[in-house]
mmCIF file as Biopython writes it, N, C-alpha, C and O atoms, coordinates in Angstrom:
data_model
#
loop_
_atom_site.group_PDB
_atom_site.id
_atom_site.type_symbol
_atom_site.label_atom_id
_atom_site.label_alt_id
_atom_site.label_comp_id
_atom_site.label_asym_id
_atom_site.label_entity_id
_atom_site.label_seq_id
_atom_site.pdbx_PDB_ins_code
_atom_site.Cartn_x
_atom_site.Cartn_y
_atom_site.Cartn_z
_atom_site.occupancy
_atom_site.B_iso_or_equiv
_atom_site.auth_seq_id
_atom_site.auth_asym_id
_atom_site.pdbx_PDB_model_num
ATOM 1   N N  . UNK A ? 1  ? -0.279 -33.007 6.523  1.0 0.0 1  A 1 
ATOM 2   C CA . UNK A ? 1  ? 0.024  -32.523 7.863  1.0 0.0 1  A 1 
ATOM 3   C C  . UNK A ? 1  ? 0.384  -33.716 8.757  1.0 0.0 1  A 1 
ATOM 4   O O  . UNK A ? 1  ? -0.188 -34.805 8.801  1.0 0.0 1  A 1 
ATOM 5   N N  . UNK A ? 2  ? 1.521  -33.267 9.512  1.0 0.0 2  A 1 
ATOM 6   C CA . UNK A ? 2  ? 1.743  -34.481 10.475 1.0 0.0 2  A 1 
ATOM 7   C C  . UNK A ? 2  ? 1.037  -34.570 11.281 1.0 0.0 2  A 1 
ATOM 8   O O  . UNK A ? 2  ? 0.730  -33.487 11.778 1.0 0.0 2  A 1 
ATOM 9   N N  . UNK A ? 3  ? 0.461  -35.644 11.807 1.0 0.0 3  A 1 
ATOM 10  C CA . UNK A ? 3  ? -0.476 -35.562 13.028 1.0 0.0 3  A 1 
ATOM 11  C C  . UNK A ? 3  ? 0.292  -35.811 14.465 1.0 0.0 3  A 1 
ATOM 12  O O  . UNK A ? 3  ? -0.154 -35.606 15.593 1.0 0.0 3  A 1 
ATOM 13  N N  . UNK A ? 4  ? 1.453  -36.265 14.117 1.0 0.0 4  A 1 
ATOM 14  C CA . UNK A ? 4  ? 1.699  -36.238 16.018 1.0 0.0 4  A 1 
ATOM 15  C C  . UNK A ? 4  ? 3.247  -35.375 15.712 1.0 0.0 4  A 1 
ATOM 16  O O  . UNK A ? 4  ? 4.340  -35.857 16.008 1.0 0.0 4  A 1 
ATOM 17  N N  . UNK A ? 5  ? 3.059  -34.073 15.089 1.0 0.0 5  A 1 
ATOM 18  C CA . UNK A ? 5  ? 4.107  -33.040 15.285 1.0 0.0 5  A 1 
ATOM 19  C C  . UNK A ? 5  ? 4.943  -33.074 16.767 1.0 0.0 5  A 1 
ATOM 20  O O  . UNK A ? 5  ? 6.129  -33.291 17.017 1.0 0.0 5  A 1 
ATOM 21  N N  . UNK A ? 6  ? 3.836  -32.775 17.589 1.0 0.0 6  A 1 
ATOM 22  C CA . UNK A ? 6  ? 4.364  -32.160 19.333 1.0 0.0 6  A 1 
ATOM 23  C C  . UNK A ? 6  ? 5.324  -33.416 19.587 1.0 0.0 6  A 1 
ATOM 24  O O  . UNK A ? 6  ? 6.459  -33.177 20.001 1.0 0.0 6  A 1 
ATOM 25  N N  . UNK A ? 7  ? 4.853  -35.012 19.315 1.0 0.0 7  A 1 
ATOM 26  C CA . UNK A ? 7  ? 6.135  -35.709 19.934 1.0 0.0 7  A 1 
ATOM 27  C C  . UNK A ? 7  ? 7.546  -35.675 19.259 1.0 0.0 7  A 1 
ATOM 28  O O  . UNK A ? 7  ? 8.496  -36.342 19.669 1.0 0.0 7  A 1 
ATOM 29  N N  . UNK A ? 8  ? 7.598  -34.673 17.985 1.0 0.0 8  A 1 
ATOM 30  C CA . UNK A ? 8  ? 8.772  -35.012 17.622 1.0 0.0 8  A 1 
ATOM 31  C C  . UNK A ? 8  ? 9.803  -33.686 18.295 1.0 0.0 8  A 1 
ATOM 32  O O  . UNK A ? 8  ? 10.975 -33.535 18.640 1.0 0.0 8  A 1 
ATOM 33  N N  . UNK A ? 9  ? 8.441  -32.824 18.216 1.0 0.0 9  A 1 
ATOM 34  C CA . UNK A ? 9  ? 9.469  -31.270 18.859 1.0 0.0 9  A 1 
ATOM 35  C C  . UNK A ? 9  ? 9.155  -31.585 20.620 1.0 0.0 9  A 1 
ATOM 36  O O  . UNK A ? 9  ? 9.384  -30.500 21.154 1.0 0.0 9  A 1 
ATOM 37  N N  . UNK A ? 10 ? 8.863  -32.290 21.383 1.0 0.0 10 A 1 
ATOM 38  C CA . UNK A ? 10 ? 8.861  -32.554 22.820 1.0 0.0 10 A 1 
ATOM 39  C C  . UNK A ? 10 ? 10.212 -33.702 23.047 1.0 0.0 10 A 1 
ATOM 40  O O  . UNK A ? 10 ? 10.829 -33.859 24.101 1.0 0.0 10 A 1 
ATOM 41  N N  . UNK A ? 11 ? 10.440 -34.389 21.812 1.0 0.0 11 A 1 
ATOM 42  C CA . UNK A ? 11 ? 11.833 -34.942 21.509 1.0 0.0 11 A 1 
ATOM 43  C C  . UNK A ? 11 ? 12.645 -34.147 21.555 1.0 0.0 11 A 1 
ATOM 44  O O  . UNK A ? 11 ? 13.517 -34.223 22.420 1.0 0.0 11 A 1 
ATOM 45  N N  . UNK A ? 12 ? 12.625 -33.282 20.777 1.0 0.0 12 A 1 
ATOM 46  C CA . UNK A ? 12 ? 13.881 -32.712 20.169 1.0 0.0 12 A 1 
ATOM 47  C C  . UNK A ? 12 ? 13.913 -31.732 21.650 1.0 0.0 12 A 1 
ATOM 48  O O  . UNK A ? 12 ? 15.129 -31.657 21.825 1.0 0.0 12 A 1 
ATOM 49  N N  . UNK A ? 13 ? 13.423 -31.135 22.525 1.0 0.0 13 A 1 
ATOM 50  C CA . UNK A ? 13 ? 13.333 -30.373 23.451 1.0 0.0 13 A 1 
ATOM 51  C C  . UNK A ? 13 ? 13.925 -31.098 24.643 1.0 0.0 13 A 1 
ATOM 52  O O  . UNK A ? 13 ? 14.526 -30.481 25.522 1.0 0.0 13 A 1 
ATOM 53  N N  . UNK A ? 14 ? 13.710 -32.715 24.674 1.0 0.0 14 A 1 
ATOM 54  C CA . UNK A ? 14 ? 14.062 -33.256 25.701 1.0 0.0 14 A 1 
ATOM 55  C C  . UNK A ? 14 ? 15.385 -33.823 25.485 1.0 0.0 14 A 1 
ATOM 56  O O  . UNK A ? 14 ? 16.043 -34.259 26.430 1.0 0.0 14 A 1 
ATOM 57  N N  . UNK A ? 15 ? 15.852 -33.840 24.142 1.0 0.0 15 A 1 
ATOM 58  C CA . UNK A ? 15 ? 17.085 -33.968 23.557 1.0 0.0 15 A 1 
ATOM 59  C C  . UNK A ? 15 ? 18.174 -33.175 24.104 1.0 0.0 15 A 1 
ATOM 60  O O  . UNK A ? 15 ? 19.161 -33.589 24.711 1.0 0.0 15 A 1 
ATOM 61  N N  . UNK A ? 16 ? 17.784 -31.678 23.734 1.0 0.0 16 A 1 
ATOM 62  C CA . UNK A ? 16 ? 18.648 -30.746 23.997 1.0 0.0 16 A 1 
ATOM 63  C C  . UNK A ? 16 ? 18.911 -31.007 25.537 1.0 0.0 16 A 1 
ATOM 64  O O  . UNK A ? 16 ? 19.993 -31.248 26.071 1.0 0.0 16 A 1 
ATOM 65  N N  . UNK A ? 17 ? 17.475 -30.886 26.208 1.0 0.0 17 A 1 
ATOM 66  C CA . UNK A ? 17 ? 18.196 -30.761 27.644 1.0 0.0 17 A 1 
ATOM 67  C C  . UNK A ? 17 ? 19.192 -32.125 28.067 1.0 0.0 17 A 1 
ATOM 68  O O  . UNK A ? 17 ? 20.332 -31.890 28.468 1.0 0.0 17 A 1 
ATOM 69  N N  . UNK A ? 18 ? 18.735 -33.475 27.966 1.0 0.0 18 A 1 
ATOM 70  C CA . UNK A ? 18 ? 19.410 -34.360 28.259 1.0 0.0 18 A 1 
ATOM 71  C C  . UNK A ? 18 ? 21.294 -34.263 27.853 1.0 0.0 18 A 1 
ATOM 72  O O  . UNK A ? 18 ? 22.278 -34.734 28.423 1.0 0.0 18 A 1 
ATOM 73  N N  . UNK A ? 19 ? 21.118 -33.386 26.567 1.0 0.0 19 A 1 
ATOM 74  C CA . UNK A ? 19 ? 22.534 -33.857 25.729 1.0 0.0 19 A 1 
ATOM 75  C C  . UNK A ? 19 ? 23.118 -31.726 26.510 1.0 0.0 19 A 1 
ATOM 76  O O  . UNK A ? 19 ? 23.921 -31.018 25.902 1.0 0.0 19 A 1 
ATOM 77  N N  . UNK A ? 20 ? 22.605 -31.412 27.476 1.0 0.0 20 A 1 
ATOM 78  C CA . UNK A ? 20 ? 23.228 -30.217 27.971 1.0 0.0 20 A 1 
ATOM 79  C C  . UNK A ? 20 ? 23.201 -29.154 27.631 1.0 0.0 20 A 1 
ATOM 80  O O  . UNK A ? 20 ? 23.643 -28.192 28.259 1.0 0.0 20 A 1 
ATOM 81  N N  . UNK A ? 21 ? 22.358 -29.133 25.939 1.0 0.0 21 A 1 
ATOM 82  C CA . UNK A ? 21 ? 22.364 -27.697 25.101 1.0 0.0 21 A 1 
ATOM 83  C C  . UNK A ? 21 ? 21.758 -26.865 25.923 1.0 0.0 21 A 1 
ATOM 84  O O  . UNK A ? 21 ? 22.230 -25.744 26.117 1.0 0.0 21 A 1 
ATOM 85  N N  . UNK A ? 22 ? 20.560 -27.307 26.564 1.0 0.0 22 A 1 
ATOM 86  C CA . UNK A ? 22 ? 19.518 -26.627 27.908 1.0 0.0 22 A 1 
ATOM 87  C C  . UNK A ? 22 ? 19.984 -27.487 28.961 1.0 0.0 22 A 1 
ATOM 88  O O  . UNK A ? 22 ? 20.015 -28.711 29.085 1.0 0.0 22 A 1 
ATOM 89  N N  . UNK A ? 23 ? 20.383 -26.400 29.781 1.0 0.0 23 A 1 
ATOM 90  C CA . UNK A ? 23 ? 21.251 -26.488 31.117 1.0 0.0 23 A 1 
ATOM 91  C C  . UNK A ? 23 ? 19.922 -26.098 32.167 1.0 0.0 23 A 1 
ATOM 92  O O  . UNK A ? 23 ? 19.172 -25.245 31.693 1.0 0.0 23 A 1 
ATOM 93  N N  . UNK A ? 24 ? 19.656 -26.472 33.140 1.0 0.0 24 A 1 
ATOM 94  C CA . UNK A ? 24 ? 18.348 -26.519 34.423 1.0 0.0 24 A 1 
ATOM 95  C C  . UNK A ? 24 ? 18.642 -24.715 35.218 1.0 0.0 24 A 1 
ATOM 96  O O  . UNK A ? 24 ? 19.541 -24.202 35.884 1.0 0.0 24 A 1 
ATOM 97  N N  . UNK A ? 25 ? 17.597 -24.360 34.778 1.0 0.0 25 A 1 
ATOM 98  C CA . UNK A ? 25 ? 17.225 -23.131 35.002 1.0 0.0 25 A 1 
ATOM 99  C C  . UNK A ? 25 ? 16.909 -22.200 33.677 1.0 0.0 25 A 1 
ATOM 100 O O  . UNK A ? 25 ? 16.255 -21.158 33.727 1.0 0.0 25 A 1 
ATOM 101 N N  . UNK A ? 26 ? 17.543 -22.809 32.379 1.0 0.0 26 A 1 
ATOM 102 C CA . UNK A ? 26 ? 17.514 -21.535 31.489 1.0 0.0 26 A 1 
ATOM 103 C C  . UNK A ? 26 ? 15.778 -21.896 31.257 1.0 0.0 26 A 1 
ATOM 104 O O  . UNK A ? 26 ? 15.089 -22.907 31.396 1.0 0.0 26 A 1 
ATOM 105 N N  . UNK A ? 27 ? 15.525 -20.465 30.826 1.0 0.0 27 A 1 
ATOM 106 C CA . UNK A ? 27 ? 14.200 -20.180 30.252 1.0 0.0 27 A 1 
ATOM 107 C C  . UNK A ? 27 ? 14.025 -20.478 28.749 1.0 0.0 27 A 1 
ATOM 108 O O  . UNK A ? 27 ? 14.827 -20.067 27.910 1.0 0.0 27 A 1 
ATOM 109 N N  . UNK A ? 28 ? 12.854 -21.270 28.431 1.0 0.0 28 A 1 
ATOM 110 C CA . UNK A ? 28 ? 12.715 -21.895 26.927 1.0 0.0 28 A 1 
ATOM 111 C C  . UNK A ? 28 ? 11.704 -20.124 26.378 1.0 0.0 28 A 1 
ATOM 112 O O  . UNK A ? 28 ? 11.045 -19.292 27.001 1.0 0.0 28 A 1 
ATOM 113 N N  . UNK A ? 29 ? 12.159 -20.319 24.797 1.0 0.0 29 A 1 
ATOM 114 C CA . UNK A ? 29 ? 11.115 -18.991 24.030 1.0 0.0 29 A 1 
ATOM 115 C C  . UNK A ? 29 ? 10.467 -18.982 24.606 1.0 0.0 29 A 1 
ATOM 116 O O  . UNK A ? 29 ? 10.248 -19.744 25.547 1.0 0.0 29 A 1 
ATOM 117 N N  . UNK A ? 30 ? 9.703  -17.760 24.107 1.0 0.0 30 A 1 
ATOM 118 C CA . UNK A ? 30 ? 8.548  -17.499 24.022 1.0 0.0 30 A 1 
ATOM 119 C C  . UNK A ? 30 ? 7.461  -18.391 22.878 1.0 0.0 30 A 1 
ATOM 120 O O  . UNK A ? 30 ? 7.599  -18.355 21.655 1.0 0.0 30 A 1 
ATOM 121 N N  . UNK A ? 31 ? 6.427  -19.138 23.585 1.0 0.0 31 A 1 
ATOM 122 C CA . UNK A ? 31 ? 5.269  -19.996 22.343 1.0 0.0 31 A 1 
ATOM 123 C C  . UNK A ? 31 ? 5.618  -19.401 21.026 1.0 0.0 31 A 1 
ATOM 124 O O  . UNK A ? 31 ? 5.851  -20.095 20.037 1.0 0.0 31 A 1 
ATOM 125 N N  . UNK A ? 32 ? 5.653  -17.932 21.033 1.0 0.0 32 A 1 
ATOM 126 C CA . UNK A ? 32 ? 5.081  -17.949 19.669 1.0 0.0 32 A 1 
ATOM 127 C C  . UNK A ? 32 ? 6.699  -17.815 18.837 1.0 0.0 32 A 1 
ATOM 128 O O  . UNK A ? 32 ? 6.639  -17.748 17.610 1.0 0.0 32 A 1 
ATOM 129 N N  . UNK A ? 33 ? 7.649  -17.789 19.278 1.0 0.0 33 A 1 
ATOM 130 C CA . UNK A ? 33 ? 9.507  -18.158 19.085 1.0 0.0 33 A 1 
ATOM 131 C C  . UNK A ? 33 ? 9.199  -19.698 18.738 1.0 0.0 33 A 1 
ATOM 132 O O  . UNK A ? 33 ? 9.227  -20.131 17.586 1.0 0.0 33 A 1 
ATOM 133 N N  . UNK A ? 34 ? 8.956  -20.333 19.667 1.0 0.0 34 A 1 
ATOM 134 C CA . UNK A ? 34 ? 8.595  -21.761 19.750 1.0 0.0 34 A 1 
ATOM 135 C C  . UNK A ? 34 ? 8.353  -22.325 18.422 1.0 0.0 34 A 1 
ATOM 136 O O  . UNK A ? 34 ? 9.197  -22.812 17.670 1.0 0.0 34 A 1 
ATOM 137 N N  . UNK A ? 35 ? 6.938  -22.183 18.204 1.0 0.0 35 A 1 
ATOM 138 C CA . UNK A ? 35 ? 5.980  -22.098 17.008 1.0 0.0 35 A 1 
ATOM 139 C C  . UNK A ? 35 ? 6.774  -21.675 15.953 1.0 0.0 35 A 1 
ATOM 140 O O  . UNK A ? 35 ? 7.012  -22.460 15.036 1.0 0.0 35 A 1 
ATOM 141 N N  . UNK A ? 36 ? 7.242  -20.487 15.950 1.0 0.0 36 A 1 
ATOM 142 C CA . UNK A ? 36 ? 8.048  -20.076 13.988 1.0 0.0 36 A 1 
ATOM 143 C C  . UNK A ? 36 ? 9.422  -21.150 14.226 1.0 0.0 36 A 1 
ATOM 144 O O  . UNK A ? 36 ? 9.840  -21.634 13.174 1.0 0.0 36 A 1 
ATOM 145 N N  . UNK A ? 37 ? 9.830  -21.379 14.930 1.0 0.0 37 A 1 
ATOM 146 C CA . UNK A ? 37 ? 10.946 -22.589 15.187 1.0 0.0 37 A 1 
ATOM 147 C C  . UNK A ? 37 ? 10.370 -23.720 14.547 1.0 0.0 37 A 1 
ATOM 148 O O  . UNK A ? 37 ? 10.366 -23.954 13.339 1.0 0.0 37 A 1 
ATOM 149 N N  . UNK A ? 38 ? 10.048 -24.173 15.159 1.0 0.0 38 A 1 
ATOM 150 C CA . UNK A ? 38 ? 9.719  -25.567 14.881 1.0 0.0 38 A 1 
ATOM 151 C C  . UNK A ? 38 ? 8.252  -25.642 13.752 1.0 0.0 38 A 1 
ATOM 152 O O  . UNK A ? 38 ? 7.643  -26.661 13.426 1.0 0.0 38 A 1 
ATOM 153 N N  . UNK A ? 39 ? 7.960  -24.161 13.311 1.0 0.0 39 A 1 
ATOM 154 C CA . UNK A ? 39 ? 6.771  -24.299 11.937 1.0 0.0 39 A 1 
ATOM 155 C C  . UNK A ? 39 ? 5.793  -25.228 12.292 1.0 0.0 39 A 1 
ATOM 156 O O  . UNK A ? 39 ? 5.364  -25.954 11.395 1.0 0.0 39 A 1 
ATOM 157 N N  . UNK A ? 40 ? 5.189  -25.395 13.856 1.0 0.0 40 A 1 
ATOM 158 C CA . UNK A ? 40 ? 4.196  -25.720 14.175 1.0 0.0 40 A 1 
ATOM 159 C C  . UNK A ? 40 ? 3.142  -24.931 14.783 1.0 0.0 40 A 1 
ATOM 160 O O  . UNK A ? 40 ? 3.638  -23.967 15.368 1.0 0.0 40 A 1 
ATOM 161 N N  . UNK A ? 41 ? 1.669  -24.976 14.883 1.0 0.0 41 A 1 
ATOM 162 C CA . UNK A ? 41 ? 0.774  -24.290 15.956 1.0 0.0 41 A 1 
ATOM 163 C C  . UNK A ? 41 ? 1.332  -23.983 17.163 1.0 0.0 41 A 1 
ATOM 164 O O  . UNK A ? 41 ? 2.513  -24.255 17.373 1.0 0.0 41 A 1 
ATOM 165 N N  . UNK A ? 42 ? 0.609  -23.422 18.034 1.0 0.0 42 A 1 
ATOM 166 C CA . UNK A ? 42 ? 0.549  -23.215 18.733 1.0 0.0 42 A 1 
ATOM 167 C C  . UNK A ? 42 ? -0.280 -24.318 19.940 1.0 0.0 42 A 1 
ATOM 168 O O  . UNK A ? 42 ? -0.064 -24.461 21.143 1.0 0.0 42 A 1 
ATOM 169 N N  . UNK A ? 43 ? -1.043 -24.822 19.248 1.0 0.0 43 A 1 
ATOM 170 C CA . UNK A ? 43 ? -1.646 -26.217 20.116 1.0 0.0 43 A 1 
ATOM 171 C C  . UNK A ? 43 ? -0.117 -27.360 20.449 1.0 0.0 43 A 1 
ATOM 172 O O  . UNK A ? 43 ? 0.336  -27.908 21.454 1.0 0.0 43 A 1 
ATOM 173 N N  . UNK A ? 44 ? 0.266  -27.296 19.021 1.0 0.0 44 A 1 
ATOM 174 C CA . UNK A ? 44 ? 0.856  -28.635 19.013 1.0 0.0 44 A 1 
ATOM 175 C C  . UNK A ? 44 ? 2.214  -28.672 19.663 1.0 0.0 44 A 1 
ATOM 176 O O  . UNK A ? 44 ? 2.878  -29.658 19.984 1.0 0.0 44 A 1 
ATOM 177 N N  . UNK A ? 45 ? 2.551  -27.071 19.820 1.0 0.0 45 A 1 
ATOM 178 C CA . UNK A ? 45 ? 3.954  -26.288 20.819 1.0 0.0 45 A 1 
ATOM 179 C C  . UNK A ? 45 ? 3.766  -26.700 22.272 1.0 0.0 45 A 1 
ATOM 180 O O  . UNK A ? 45 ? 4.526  -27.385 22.957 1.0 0.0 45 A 1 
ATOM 181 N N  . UNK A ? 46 ? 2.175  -25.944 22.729 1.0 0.0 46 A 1 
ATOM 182 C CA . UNK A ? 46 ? 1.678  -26.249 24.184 1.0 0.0 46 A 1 
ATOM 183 C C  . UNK A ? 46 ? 1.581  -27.872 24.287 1.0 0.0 46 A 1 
ATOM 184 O O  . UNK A ? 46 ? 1.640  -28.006 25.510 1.0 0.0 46 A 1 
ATOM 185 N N  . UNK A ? 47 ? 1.487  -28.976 23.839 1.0 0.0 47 A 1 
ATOM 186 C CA . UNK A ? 47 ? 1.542  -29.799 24.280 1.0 0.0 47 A 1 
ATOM 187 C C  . UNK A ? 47 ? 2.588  -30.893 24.371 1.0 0.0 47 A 1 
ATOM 188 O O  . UNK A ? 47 ? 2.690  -31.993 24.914 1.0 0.0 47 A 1 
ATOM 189 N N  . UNK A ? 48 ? 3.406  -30.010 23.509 1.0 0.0 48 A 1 
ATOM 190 C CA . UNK A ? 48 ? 4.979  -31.160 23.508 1.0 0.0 48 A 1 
ATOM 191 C C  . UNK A ? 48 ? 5.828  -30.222 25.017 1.0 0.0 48 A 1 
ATOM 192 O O  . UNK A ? 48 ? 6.829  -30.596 25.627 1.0 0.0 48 A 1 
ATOM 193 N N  . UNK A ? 49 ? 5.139  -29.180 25.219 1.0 0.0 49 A 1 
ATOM 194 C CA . UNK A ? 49 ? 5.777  -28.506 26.338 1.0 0.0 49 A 1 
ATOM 195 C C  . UNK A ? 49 ? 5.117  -29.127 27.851 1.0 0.0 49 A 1 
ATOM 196 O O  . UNK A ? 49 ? 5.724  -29.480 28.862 1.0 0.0 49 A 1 
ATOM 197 N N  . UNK A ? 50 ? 3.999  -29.110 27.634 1.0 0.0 50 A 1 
ATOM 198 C CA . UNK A ? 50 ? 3.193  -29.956 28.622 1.0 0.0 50 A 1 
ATOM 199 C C  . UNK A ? 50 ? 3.270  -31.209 29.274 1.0 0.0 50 A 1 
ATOM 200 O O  . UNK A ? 50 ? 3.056  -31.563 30.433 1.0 0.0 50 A 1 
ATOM 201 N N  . UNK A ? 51 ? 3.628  -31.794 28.243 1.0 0.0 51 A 1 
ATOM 202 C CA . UNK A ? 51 ? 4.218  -33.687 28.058 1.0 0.0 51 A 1 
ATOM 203 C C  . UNK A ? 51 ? 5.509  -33.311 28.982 1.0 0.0 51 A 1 
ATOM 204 O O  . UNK A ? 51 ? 5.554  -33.613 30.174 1.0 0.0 51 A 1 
ATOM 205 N N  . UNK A ? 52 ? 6.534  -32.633 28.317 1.0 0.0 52 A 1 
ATOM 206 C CA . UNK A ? 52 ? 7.668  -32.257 28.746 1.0 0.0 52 A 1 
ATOM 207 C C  . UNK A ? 52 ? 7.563  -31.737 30.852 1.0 0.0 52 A 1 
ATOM 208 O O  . UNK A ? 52 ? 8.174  -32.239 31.795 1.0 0.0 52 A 1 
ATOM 209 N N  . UNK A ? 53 ? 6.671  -30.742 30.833 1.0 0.0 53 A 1 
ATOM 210 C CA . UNK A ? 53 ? 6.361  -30.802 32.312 1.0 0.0 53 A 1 
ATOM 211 C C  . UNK A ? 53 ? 5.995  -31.745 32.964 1.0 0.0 53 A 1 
ATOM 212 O O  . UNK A ? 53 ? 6.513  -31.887 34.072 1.0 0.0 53 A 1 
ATOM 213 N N  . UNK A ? 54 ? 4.945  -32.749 32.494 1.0 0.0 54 A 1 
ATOM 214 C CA . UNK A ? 54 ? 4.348  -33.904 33.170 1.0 0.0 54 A 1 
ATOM 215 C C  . UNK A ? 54 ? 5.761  -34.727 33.977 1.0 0.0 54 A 1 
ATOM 216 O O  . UNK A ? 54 ? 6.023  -35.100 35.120 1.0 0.0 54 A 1 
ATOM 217 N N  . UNK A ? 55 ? 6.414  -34.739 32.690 1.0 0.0 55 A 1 
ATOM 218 C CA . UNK A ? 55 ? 7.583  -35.747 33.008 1.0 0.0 55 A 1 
ATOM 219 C C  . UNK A ? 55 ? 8.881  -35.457 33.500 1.0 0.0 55 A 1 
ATOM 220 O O  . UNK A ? 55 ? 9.868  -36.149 33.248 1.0 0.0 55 A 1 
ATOM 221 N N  . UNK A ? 56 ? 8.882  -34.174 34.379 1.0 0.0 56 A 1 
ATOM 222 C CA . UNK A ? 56 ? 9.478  -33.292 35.078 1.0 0.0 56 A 1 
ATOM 223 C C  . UNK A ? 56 ? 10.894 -32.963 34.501 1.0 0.0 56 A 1 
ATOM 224 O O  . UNK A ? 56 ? 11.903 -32.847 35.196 1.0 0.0 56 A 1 
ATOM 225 N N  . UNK A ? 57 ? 10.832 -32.806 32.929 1.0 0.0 57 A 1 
ATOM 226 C CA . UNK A ? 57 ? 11.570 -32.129 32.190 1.0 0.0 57 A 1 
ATOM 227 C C  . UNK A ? 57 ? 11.657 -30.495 32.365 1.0 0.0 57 A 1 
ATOM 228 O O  . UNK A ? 57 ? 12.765 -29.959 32.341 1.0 0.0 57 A 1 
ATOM 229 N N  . UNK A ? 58 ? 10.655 -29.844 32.512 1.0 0.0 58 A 1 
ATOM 230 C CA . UNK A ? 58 ? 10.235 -28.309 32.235 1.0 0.0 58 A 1 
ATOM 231 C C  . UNK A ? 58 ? 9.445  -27.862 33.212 1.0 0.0 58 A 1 
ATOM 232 O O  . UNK A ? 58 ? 8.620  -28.726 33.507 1.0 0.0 58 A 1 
ATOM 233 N N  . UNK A ? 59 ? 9.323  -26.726 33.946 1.0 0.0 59 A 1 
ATOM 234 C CA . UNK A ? 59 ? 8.842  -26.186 34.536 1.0 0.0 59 A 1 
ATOM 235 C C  . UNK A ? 59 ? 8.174  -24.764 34.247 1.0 0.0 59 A 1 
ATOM 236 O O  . UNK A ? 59 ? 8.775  -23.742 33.917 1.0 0.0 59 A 1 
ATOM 237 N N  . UNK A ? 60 ? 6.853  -24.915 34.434 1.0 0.0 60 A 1 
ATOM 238 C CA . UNK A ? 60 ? 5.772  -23.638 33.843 1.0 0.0 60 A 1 
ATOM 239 C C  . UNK A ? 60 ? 4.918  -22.878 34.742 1.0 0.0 60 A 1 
ATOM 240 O O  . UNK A ? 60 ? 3.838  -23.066 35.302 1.0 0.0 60 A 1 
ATOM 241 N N  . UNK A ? 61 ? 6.302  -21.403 34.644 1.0 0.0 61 A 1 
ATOM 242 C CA . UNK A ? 61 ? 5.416  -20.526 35.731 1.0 0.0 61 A 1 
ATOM 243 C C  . UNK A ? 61 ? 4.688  -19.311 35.321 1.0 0.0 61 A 1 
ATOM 244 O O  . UNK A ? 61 ? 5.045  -18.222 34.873 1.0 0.0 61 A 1 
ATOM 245 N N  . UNK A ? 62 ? 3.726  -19.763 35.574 1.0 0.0 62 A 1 
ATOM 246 C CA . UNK A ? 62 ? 2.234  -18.787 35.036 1.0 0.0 62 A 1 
ATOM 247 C C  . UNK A ? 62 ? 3.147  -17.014 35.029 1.0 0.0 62 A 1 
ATOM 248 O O  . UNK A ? 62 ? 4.040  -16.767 35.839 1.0 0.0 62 A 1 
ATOM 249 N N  . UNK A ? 63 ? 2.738  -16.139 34.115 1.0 0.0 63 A 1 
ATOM 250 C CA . UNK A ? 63 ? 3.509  -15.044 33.874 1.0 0.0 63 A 1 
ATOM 251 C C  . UNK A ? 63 ? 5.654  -14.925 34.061 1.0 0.0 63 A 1 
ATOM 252 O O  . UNK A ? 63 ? 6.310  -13.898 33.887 1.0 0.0 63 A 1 
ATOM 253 N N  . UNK A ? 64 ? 5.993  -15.767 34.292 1.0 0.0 64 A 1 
ATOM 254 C CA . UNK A ? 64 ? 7.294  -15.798 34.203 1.0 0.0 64 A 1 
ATOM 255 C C  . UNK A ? 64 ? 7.807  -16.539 32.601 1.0 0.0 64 A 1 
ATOM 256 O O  . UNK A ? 64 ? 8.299  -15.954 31.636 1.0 0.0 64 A 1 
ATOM 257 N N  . UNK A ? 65 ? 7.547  -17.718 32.727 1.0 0.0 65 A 1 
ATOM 258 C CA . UNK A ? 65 ? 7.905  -18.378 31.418 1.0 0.0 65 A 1 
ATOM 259 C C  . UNK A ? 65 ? 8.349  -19.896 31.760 1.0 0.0 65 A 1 
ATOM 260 O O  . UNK A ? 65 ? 8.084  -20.346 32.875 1.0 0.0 65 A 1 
ATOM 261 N N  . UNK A ? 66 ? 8.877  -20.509 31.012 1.0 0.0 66 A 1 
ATOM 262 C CA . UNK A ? 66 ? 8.926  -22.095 30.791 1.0 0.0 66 A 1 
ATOM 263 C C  . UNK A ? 66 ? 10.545 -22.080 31.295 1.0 0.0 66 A 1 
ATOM 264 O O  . UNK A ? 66 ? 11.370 -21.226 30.972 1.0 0.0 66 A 1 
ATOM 265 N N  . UNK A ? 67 ? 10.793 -23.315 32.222 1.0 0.0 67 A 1 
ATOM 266 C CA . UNK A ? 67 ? 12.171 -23.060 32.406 1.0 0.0 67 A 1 
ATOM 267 C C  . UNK A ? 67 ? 12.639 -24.358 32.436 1.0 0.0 67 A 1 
ATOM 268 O O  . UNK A ? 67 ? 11.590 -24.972 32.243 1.0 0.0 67 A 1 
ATOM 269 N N  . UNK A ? 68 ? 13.647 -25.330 32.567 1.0 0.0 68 A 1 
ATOM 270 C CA . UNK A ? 68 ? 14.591 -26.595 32.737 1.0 0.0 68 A 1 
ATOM 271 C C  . UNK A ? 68 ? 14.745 -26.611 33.622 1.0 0.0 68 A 1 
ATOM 272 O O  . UNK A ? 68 ? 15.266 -25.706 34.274 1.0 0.0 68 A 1 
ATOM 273 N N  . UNK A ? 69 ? 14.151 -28.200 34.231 1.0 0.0 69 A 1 
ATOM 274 C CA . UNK A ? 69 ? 14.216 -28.164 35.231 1.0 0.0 69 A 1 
ATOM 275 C C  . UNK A ? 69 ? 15.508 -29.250 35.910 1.0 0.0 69 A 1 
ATOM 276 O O  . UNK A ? 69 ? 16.036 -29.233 37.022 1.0 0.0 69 A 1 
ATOM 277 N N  . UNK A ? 70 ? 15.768 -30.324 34.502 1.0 0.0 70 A 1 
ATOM 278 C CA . UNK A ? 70 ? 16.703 -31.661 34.960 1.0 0.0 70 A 1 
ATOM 279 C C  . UNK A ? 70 ? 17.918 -31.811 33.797 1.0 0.0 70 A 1 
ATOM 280 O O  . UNK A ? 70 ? 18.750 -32.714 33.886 1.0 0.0 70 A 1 
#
């Protein structure tokens, strides 16, 4: 098992948006879309998404969903 999964899919997430595939506003899956994507938990999804908010990549609104923010 890889142990630091989330930084490679919080890469690949910050990839897309930087390189335009995710354009600022679209809404990212649903976790558990997320998760069968990238064949990781669900821990290790929430925290490459988290990282991703910290660093004002993503924006997370409680009952709406995860959205792009830059």
């Amino acid at each position: 098992m890889q142990r630091d999964k989330w930084r490679d899919i919080r890469a690949e997430i910050e990839q897309d948006i930087v390189e335009g595939v995710l354009q600022p506003g679209t809404k990212l899956p649903t976790e558990p879309e997320l998760t069968a994507a990238y064949g990781a938990g669900r821990h290790t999804v929430r925290r490459a998404v988290a990282e991703l908010a910290k660093e004002g990549f993503l924006s997370i609104e409680q009952g709406r969903g995860t959205f792009v923010q830059r």
